[in-house]
C-alpha positions as a LaTeX table, in Angstrom:
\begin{tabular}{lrrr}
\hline
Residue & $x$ (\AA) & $y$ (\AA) & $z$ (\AA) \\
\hline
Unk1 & 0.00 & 0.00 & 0.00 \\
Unk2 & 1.69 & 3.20 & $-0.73$ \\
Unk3 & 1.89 & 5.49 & 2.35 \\
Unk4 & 0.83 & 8.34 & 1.16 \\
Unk5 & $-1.87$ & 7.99 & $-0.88$ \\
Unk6 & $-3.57$ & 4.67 & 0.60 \\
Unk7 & $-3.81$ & 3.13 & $-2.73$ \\
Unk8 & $-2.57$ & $-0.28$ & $-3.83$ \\
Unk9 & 0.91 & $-1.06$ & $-5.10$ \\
Unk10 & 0.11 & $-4.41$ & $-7.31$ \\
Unk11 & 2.39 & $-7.42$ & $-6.24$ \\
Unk12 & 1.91 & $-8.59$ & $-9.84$ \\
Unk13 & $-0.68$ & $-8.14$ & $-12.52$ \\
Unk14 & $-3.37$ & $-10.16$ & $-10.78$ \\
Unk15 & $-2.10$ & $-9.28$ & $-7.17$ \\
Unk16 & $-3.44$ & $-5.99$ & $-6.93$ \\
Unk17 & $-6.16$ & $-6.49$ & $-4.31$ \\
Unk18 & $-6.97$ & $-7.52$ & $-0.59$ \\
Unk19 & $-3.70$ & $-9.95$ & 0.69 \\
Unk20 & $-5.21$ & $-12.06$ & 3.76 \\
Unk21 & $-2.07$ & $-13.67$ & 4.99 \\
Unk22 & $-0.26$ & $-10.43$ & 5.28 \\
Unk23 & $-3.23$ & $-8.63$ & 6.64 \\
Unk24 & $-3.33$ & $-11.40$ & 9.48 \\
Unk25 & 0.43 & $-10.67$ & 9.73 \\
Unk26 & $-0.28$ & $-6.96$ & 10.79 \\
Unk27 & $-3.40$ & $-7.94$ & 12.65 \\
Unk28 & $-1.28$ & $-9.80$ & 14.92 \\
Unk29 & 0.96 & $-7.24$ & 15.51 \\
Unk30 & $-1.80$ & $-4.38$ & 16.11 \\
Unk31 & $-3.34$ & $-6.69$ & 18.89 \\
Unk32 & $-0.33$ & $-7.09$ & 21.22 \\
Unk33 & $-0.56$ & $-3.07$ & 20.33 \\
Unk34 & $-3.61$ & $-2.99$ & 21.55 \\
Unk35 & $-2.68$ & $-4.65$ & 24.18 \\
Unk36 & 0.15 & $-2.93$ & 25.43 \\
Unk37 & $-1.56$ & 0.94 & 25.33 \\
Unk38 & $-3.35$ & 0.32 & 28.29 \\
Unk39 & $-3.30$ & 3.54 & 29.74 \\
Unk40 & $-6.24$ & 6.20 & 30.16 \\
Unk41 & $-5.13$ & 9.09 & 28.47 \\
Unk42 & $-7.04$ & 10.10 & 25.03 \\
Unk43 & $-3.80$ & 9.22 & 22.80 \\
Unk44 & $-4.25$ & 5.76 & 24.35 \\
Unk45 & $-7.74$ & 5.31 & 24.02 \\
Unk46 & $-7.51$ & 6.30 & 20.49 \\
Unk47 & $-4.79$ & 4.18 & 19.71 \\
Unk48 & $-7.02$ & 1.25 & 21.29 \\
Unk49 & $-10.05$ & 2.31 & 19.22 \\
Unk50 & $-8.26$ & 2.24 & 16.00 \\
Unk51 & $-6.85$ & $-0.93$ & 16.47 \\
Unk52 & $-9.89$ & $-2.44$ & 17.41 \\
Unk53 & $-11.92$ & $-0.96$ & 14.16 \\
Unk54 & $-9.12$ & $-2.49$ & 12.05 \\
Unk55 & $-9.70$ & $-5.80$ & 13.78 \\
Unk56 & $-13.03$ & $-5.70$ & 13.97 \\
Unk57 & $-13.50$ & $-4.74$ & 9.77 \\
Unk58 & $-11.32$ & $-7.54$ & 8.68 \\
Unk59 & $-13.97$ & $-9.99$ & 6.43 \\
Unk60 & $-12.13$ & $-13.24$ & 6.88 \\
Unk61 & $-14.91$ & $-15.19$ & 6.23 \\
Unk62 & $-15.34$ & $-13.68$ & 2.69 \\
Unk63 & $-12.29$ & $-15.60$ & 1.62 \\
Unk64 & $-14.50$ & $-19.09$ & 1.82 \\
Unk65 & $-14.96$ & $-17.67$ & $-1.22$ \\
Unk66 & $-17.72$ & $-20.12$ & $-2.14$ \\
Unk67 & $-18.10$ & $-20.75$ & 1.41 \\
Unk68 & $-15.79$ & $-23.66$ & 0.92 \\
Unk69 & $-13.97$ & $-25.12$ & 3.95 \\
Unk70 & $-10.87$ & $-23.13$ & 3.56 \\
Unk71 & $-9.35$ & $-19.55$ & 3.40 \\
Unk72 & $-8.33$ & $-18.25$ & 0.13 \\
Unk73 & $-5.10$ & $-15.71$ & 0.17 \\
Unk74 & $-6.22$ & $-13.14$ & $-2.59$ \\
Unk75 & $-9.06$ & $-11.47$ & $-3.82$ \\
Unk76 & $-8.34$ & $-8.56$ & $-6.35$ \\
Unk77 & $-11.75$ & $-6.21$ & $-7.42$ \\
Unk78 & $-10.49$ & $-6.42$ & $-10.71$ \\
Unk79 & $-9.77$ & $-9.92$ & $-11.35$ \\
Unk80 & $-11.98$ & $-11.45$ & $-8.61$ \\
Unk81 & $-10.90$ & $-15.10$ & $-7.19$ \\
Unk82 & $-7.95$ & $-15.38$ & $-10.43$ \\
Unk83 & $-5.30$ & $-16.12$ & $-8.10$ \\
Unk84 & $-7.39$ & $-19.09$ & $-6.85$ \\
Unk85 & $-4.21$ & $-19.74$ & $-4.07$ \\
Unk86 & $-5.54$ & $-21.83$ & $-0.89$ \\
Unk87 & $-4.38$ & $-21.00$ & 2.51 \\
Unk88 & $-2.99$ & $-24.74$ & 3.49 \\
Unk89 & $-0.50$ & $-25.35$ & 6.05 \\
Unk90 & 2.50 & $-26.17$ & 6.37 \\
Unk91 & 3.70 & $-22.36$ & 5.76 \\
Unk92 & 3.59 & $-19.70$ & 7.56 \\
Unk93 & $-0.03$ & $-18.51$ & 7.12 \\
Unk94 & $-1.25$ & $-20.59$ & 10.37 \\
Unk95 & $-2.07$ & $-17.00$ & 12.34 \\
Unk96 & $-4.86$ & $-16.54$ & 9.46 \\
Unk97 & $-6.86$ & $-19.26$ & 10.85 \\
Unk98 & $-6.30$ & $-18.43$ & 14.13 \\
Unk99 & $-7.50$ & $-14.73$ & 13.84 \\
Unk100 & $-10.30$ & $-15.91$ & 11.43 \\
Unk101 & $-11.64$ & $-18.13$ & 13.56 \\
Unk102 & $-11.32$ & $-15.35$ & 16.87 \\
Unk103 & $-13.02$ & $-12.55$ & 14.76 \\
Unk104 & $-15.44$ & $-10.75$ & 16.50 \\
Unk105 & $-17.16$ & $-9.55$ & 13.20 \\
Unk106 & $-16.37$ & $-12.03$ & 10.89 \\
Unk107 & $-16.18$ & $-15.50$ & 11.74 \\
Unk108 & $-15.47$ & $-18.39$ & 10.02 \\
Unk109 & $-16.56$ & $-21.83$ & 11.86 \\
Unk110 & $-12.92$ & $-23.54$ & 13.69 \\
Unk111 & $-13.50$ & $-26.97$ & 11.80 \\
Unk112 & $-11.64$ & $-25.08$ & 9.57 \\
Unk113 & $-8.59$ & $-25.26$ & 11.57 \\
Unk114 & $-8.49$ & $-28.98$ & 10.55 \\
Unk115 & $-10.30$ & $-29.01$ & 7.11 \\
Unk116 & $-8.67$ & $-26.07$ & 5.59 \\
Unk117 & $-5.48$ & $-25.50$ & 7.22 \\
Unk118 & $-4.65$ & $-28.99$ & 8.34 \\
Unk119 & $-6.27$ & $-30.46$ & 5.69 \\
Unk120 & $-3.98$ & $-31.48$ & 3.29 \\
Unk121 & $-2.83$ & $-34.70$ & 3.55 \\
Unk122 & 1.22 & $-33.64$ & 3.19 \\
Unk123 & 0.01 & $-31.54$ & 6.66 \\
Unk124 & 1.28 & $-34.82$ & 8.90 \\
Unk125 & 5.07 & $-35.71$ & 9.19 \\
Unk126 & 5.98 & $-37.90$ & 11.98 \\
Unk127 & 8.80 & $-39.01$ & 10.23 \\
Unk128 & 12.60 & $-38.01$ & 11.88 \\
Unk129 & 15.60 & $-36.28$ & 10.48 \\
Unk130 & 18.98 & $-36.35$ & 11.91 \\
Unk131 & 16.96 & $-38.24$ & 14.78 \\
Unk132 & 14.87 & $-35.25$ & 15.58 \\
Unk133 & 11.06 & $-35.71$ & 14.96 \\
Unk134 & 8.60 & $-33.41$ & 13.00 \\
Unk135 & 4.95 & $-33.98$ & 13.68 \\
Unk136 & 3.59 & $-31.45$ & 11.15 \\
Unk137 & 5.16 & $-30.25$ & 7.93 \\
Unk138 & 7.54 & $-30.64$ & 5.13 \\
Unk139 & 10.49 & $-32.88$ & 5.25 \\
Unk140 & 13.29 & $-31.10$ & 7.19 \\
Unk141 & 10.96 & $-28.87$ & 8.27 \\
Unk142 & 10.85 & $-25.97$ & 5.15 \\
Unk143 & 12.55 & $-22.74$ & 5.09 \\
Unk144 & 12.71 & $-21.41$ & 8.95 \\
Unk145 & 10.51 & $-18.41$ & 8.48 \\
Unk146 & 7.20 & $-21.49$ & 8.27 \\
Unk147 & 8.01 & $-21.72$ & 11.63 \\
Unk148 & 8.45 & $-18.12$ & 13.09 \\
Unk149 & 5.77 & $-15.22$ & 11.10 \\
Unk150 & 3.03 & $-16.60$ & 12.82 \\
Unk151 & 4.73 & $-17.43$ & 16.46 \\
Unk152 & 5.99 & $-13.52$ & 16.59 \\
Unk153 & 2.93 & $-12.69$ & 19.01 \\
Unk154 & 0.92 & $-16.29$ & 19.08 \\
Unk155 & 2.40 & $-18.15$ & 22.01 \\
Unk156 & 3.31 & $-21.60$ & 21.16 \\
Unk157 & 4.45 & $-22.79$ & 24.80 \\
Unk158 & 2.18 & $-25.02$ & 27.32 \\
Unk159 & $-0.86$ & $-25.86$ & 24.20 \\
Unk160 & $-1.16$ & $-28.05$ & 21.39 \\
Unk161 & $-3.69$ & $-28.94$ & 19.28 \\
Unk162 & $-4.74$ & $-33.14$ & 17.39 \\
Unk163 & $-1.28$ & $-32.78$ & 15.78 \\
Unk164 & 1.40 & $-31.29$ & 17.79 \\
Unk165 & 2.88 & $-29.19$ & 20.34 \\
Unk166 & 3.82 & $-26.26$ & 17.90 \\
Unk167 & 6.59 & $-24.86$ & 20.13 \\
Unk168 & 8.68 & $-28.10$ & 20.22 \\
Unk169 & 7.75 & $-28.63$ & 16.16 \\
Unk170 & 8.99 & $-25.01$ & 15.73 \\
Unk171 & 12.11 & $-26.26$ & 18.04 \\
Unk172 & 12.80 & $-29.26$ & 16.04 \\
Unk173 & 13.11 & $-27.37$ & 12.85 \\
Unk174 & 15.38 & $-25.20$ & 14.34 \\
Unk175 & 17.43 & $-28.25$ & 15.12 \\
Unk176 & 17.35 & $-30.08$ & 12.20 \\
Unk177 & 18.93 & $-27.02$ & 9.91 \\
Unk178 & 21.09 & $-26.93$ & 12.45 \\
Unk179 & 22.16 & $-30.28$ & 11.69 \\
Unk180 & 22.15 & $-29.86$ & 8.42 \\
Unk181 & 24.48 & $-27.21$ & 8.45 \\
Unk182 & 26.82 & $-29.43$ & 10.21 \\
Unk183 & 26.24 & $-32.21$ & 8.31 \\
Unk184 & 26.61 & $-29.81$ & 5.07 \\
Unk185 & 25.64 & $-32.50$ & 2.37 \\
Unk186 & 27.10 & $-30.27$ & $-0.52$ \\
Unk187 & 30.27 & $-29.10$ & 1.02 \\
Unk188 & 29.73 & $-25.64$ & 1.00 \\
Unk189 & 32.21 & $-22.76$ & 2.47 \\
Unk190 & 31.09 & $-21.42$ & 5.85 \\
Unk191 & 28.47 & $-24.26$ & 7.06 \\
Unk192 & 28.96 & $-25.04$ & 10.41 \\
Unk193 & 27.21 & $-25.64$ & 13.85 \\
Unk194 & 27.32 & $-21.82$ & 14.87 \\
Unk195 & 26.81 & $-20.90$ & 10.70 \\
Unk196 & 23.30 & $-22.31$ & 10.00 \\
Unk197 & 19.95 & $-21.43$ & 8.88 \\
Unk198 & 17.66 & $-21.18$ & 5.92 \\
Unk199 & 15.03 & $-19.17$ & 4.80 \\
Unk200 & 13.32 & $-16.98$ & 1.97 \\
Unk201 & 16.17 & $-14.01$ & 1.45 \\
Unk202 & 17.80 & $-12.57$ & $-1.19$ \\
Unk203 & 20.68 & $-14.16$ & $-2.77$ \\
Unk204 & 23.60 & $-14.08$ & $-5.32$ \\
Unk205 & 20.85 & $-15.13$ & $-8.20$ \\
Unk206 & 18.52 & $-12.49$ & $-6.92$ \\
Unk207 & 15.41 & $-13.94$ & $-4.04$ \\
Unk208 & 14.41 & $-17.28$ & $-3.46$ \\
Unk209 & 13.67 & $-19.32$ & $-0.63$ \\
Unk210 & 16.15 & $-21.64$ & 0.72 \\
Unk211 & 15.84 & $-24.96$ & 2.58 \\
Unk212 & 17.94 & $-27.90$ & 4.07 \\
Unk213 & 17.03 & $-30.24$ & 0.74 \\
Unk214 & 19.38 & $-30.53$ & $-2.47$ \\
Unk215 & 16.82 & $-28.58$ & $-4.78$ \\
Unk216 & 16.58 & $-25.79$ & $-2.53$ \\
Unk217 & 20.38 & $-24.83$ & $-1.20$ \\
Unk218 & 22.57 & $-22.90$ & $-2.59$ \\
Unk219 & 25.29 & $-21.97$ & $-0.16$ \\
Unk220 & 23.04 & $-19.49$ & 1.07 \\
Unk221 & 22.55 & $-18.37$ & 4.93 \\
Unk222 & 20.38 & $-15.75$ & 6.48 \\
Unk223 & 21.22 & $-14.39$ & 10.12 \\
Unk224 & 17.50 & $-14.07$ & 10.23 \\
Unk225 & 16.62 & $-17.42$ & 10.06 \\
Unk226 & 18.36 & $-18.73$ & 13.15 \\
Unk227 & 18.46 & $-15.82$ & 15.17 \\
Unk228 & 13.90 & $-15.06$ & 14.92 \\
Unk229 & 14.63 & $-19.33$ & 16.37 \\
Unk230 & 15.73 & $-17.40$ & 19.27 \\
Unk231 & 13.08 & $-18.71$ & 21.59 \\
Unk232 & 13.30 & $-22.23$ & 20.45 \\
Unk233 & 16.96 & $-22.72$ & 20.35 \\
Unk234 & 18.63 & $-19.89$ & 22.72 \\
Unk235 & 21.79 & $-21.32$ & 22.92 \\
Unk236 & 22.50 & $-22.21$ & 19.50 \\
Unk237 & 20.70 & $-19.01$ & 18.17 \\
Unk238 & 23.28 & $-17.22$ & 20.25 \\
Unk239 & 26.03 & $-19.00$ & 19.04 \\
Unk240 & 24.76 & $-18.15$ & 15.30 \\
Unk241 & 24.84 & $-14.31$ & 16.66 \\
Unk242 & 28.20 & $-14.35$ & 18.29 \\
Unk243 & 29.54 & $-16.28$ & 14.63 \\
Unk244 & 27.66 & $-13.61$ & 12.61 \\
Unk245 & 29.12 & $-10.60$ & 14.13 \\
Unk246 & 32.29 & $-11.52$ & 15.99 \\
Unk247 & 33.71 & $-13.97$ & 12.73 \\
Unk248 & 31.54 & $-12.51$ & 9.49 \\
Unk249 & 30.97 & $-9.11$ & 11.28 \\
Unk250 & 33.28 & $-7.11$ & 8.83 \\
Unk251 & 30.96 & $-8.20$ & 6.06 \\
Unk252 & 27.98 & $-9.35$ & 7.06 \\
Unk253 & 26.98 & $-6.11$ & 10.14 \\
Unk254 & 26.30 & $-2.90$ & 8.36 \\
Unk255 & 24.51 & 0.84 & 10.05 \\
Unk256 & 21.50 & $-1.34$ & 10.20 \\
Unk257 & 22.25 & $-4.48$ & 11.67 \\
Unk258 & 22.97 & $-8.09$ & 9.57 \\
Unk259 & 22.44 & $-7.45$ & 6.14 \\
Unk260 & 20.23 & $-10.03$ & 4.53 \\
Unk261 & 22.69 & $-13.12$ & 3.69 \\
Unk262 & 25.85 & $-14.43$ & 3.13 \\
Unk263 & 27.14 & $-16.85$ & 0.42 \\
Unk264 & 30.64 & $-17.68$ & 1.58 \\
Unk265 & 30.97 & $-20.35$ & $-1.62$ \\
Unk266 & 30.27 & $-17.22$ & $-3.94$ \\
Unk267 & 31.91 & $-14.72$ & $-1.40$ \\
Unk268 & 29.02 & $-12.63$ & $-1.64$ \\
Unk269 & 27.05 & $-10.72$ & 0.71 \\
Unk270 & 23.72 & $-8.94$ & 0.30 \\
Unk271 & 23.46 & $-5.31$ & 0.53 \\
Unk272 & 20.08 & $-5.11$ & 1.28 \\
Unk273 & 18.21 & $-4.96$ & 4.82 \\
Unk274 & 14.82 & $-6.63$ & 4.16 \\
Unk275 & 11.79 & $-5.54$ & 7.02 \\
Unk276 & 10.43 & $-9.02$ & 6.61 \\
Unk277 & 13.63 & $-10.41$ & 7.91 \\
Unk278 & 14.86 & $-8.24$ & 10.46 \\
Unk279 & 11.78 & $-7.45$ & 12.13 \\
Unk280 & 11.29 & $-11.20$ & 13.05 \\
Unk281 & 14.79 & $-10.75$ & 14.38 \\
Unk282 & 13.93 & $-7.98$ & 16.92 \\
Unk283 & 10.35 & $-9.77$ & 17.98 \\
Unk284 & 11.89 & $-13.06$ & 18.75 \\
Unk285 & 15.10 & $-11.85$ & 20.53 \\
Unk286 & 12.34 & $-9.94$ & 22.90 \\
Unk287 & 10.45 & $-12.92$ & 22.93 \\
Unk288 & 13.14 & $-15.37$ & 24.12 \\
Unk289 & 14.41 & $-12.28$ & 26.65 \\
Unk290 & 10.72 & $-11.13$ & 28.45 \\
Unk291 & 8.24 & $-13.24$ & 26.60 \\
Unk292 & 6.56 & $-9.61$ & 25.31 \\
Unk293 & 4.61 & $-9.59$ & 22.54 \\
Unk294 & 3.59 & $-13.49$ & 23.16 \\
Unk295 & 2.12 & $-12.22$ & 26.42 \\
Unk296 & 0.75 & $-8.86$ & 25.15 \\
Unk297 & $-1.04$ & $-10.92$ & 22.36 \\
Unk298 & $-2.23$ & $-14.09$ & 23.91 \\
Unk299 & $-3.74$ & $-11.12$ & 26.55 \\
Unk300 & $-6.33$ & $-10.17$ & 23.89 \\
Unk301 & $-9.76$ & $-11.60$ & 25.06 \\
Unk302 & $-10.26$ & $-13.35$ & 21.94 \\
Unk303 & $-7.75$ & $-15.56$ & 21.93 \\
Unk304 & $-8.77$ & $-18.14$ & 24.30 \\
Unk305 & $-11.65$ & $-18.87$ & 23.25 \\
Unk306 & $-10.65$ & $-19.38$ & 19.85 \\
Unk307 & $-8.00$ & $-21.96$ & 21.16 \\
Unk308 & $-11.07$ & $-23.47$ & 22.47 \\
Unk309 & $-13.02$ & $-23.62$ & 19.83 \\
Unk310 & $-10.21$ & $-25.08$ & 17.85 \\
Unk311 & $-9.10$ & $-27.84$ & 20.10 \\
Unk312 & $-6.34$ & $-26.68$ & 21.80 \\
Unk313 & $-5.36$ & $-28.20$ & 25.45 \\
Unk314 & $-2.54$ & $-27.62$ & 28.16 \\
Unk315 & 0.53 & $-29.62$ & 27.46 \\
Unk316 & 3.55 & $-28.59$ & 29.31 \\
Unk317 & 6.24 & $-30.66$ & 27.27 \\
Unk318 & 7.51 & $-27.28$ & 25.65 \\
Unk319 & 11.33 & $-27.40$ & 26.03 \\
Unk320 & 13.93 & $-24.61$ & 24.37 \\
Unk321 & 17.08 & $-26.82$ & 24.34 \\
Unk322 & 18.32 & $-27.48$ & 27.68 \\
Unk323 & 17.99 & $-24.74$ & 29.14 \\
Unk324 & 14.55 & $-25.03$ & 30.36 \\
Unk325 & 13.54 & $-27.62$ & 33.38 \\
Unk326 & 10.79 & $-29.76$ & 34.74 \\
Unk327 & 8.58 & $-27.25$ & 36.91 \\
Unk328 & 5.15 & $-27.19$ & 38.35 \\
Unk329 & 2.91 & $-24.39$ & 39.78 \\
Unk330 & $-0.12$ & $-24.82$ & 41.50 \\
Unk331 & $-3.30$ & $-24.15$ & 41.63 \\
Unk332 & $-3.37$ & $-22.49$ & 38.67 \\
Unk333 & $-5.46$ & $-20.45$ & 38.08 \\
Unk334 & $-4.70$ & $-18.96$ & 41.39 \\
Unk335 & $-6.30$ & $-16.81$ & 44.41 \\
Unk336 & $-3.68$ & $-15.89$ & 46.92 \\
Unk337 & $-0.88$ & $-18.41$ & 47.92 \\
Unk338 & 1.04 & $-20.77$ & 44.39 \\
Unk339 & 3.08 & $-23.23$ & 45.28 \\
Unk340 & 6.18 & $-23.83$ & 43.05 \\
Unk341 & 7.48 & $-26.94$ & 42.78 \\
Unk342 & 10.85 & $-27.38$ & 40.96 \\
Unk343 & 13.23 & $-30.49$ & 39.83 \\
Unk344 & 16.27 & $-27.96$ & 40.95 \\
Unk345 & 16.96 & $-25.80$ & 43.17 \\
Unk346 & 15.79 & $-21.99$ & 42.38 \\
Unk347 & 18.47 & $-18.82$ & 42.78 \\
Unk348 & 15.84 & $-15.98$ & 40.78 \\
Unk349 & 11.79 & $-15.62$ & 40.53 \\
Unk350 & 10.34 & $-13.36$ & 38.29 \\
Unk351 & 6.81 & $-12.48$ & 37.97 \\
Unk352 & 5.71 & $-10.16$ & 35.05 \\
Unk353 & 2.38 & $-8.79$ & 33.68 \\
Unk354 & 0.78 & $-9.19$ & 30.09 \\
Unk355 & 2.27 & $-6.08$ & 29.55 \\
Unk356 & 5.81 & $-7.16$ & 30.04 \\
Unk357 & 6.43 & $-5.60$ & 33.34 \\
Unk358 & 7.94 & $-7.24$ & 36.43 \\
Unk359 & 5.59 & $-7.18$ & 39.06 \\
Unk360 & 7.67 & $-9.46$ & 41.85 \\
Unk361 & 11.15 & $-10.07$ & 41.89 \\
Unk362 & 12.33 & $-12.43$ & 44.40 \\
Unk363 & 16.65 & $-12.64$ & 44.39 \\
Unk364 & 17.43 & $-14.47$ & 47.03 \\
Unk365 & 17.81 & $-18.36$ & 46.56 \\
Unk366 & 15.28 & $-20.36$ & 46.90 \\
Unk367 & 14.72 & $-24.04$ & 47.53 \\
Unk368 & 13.22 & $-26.02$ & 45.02 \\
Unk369 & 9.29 & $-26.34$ & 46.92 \\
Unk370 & 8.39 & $-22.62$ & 47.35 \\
Unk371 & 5.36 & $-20.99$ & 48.45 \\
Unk372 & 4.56 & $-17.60$ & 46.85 \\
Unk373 & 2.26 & $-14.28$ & 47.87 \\
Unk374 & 0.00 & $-13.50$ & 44.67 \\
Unk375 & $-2.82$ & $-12.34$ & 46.78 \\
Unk376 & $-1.71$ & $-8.65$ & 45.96 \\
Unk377 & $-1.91$ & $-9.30$ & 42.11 \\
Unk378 & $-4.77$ & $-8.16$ & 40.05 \\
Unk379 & $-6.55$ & $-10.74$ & 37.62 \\
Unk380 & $-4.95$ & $-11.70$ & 34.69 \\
Unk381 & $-2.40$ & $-13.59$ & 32.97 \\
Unk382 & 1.07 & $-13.67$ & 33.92 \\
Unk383 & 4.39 & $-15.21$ & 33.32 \\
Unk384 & 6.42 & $-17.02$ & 36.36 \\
Unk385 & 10.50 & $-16.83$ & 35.19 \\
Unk386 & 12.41 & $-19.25$ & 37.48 \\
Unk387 & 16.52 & $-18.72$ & 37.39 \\
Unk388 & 18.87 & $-21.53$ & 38.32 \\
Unk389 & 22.49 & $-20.41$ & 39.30 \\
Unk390 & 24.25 & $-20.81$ & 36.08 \\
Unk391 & 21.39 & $-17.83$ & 34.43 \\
Unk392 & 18.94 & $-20.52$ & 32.76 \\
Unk393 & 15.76 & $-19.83$ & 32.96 \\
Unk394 & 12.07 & $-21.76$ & 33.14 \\
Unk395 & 9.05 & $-20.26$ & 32.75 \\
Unk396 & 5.21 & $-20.91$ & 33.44 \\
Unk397 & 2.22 & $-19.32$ & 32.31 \\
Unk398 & 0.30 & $-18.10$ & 35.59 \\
Unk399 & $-3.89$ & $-16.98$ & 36.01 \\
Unk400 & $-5.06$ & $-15.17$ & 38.43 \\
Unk401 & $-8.36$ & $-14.94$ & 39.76 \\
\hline
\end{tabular}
């Protein structure tokens, strides 16, 4: 859309209409928005309001188009249904379905969760690569950015739906380009278990999306596709950031951050800075560090009961890595007094807000069964961080009544 004028810049000839994944994209964003101006000045309040008639005018369930059991991505006025592309996972589109199904305005029924986005039959994996399991989605999981667009303010951890825990399927994607990269199957220069990651980026032939398969690599690697893994691999996302600026920082870091990619077979390196690449960057990093614009999202009050609707349940089997423990908090939801009960021995306890801000901080070392003071909290949803000595860090999802 051009800025100034409000009118459409076509994507191509036939592409010059209404885009629903990428108006789900910004949908997502203006709810943790929403979300975080919670204050009761008029510049607040307005900021709210306009956010919510955005929301609120989106006509998801117009791309049924023939009330069919799935979301179609384009409509153009001029050409109609031409582009005739089906939303269908695996990709990175699964936020439309989400928000579709949560509209307040315009709903479309959640069966079509499972018939429409799940409903391919190339949807199911279960097969294993380098001995780490995908339950959903292409072999060796796609290009990275399937796995992040739509997890940059839906919160992955503690649900899953009939098909998988999406946090540890977004994990084990992570881990199997890792792999790859270490495995490198075509021998390229620069591979290596702190130099991995594919994704859609520019490249020495122009743009294209790159994978961990034969077709699909070409000695290509984009800092945004295993540092926006940030919450799913923290370790080896921060040994990717450490390689890319401390080893290929002379190249690769420009005034703007990491340029887009690096082919060290070709010894090229982009000169570009593409939004849809380093904004991911700058979401997940905050998401791995506070857990912010998950929380400010998942706060909306439409979001639960679309997981609802949909299917999903608790399921606490999320692990980043190792860096994340066995813990267990109870009663949840919560009155007054939680009970924390740990498989190792606590030194840090932070409680934050959907907003992002810490609300109890408890330093001193505790032991591993510890009873907690929330009577002072107001309802809501909150996130328990628990520190162990060496800096890792667990966290729970907390309710309050």
């Amino acid at each position: 859309i051009d800025g100034n004028t409000g009118n459409v810049i076509p994507f191509s000839t036939k592409d010059n209409g209404a885009d629903l994944v990428e108006s789900a994209f910004m949908i997502q964003g203006l709810l943790a928005v929403r979300q975080y101006f919670q204050g009761t000045d008029a510049n607040e309040e307005l900021i709210r309001q306009k956010v919510t008639t955005l929301w609120e005018a989106v006509e998801w369930s117009w791309f049924r188009k023939n009330n069919e059991n799935v979301l179609y991505w384009h409509w153009s006025p001029n050409y109609g249904w031409d582009m005739n592309m089906q939303i269908r996972g695996w990709m990175e589109a699964s936020i439309v379905y989400m928000l579709a199904v949560a509209s307040p305005t315009y709903p479309v029924p959640a069966n079509l969760w499972t018939l429409g986005w799940a409903g391919a039959s190339y949807y199911k994996n279960g097969k294993s690569f380098y001995g780490i399991k995908l339950d959903v989605g292409w072999d060796y999981g796609g290009p990275l950015f399937f796995s992040q667009y739509s997890f940059l303010g839906f919160d992955p951890r503690d649900k899953k739906d009939s098909f998988t825990n999406y946090f540890n399927n977004n994990r084990n994607t992570a881990l199997i380009h890792r792999q790859y990269s270490i495995a490198n199957p075509k021998g390229y220069t620069g591979y290596s278990a702190s130099c991995w990651g594919l994704t859609a980026s520019d490249d020495p032939d122009g743009y294209t999306v790159h994978e961990p398969t034969s077709t699909r690599d070409n000695g290509t690697i984009s800092p945004t596709a295993a540092l926006s893994s940030m919450p799913f691999t923290p370790e080896y996302s921060m040994d990717a950031l450490r390689h890319f600026y401390r080893v290929l920082g002379g190249q690769l870091w420009g005034n703007f951050g990491f340029y887009d990619a690096i082919n060290q077979e070709r010894s090229w390196v982009a000169g570009s800075y593409l939004a849809i690449d380093q904004g991911p960057i700058i979401d997940m990093m905050e998401n791995e560090r506070t857990q912010l614009l998950w929380d400010l999202f998942m706060a909306n009050p439409e979001i639960q009961p679309m997981l609802d609707a949909i299917g999903f349940v608790d399921d606490f089997t999320a692990i980043a890595e190792s860096k994340m423990w066995p813990v267990t908090i109870q009663p949840n939801p919560v009155a007054a007094t939680l009970t924390i009960n740990s498989s190792k021995e606590i030194n840090r306890i932070v409680v934050t807000n959907s907003a992002g801000q810490v609300v109890k901080n408890i330093n001193n070392k505790v032991e591993s069964i510890f009873q907690m003071d929330v009577s002072g909290l107001k309802s809501g949803i909150y996130i328990v961080s628990l520190y162990d000595q060496k800096g890792n860090i667990t966290t729970r999802k907390l309710v309050k009544k």
